[in-house]
C-alpha positions in Angstrom: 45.2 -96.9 29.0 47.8 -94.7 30.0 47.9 -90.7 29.5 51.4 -89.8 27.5 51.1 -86.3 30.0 51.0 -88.5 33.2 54.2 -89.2 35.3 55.3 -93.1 34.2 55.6 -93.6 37.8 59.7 -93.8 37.8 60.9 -91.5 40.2 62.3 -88.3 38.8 65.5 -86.6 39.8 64.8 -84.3 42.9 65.3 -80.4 41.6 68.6 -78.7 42.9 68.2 -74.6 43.7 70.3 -73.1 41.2 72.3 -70.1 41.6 71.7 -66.6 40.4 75.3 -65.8 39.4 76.0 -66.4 35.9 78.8 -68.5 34.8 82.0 -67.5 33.5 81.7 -66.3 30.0 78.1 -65.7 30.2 77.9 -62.0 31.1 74.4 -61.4 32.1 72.5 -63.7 30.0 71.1 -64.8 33.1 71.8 -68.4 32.8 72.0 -70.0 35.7 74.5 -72.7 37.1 73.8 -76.1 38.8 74.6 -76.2 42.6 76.7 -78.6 44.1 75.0 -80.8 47.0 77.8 -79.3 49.2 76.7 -75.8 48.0 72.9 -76.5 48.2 73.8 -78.0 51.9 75.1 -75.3 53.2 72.5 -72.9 51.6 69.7 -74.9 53.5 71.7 -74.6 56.6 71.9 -70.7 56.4 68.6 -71.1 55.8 67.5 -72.8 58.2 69.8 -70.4 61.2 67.6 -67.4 59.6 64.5 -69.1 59.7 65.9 -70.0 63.8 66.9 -66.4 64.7 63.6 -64.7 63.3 61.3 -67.3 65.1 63.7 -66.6 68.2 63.1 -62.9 67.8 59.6 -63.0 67.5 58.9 -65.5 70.3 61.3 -63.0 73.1 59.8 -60.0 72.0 55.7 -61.6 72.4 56.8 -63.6 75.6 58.8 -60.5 77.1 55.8 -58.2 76.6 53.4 -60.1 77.7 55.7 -60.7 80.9 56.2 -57.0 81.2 52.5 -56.0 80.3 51.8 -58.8 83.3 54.0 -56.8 85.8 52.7 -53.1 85.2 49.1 -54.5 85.6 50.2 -56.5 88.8 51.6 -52.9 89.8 49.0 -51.3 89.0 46.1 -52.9 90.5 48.2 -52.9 93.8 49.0 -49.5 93.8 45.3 -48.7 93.0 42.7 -50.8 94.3 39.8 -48.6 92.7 41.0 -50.4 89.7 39.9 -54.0 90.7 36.2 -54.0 90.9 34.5 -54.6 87.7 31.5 -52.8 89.0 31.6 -49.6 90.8 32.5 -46.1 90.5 35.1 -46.0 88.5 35.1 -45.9 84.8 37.6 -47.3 83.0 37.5 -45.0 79.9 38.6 -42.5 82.5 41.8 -44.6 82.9 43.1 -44.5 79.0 41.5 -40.7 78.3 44.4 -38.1 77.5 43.6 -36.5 80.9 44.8 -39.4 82.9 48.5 -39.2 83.9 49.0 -42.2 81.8 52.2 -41.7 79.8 52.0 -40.4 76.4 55.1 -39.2 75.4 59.1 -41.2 75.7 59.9 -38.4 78.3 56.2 -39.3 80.5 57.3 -43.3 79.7 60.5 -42.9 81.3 59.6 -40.9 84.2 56.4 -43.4 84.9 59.1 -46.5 84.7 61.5 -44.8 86.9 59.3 -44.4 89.6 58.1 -47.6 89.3 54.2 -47.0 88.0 52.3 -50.4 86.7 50.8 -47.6 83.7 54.2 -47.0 82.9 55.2 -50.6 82.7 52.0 -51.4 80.8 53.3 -49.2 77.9 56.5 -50.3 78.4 55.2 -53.9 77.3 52.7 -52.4 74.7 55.9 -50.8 73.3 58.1 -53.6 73.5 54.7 -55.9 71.6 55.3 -53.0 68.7 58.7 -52.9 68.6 58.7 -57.1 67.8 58.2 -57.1 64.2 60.2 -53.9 64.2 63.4 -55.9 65.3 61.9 -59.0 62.7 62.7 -56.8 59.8 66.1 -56.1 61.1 66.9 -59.6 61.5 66.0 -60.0 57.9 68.2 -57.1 56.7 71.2 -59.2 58.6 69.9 -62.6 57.5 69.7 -61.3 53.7 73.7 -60.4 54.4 74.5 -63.3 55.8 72.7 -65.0 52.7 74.6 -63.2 50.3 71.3 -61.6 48.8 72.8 -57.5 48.5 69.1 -56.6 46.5 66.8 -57.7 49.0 69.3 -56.3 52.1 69.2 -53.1 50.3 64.8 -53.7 49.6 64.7 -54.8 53.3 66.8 -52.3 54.7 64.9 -49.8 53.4 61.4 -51.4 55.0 62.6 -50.6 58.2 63.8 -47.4 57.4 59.7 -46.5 56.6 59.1 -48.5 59.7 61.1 -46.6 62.1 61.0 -43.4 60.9 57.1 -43.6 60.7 57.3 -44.9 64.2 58.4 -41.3 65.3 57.0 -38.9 62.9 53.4 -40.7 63.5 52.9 -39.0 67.0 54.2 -35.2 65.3 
């Protein structure tokens, strides 16, 4: 016996994305007008570019970090051979105290990098790992303009407003 509920097996139309502009005449009631396959077509492909240049973004900015973090420690360790021996004298917590001429300010960071210092180029890379999902959002605010979409360029806009301006006012 068959359930009146259940699916009678035939296949069903596939669902089109509708549109969020209402129709002439409509004001907005927020009725919503069928896309055309040309329309929906070219919405995927937009789509699809924006879902391309974020996973771009995010794959530069992890495999350039990690390629700069890579350098600074090569740097490092040859410029300071105490550094290599797990054992030993030297304490690492030493290394990363505030004590340490390890940069900690964008004045220290570019003075370390110009002179070529692996700790320098470490942060460099740290900063360039924290500034990836930094740039993400930014893609999105251009992606949600290139969409079309002016309330959630606007809502993501203002996301990495917050994000960058509690980037500097977090270190006083």
């Amino acid at each position: 016996m068959t359930d009146p509920t259940e699916p009678t097996g035939t296949p069903q139309p596939p669902i089109s994305i509708q549109s969020e502009q209402a129709p002439e005449g409509m004001g907005g009631s927020g009725r919503r007008r069928q896309l055309s396959p040309e329309e929906v077509a070219v919405m995927e492909e937009k789509v699809r570019k924006v879902e391309l240049a974020i996973s771009l973004v995010l794959r530069i900015g992890v495999v350039l970090s990690v390629a700069v973090i890579a350098a600074g420690l090569g740097l490092m360790f040859a410029h300071h051979a105490a550094y290599l021996p797990i054992r030993g004298n030297f304490s690492y917590q030493e290394l990363t105290a505030k004590s340490t001429p390890f940069p900690h300010s964008f004045a220290a960071l570019g003075h370390a990098i110009a002179h070529g210092e692996g700790r320098g180029i470490v942060v460099l890379g740290v900063l360039i790992l924290i500034l990836t999902p930094i740039l993400r959002v930014a893609v999105g605010v251009l992606s949600f303009i290139y969409e079309k979409d002016p309330p959630m360029a606007l809502v993501t806009l203002y996301v990495l407003v917050v994000l960058v301006a509690s980037f500097f006012l977090a270190g006083g």
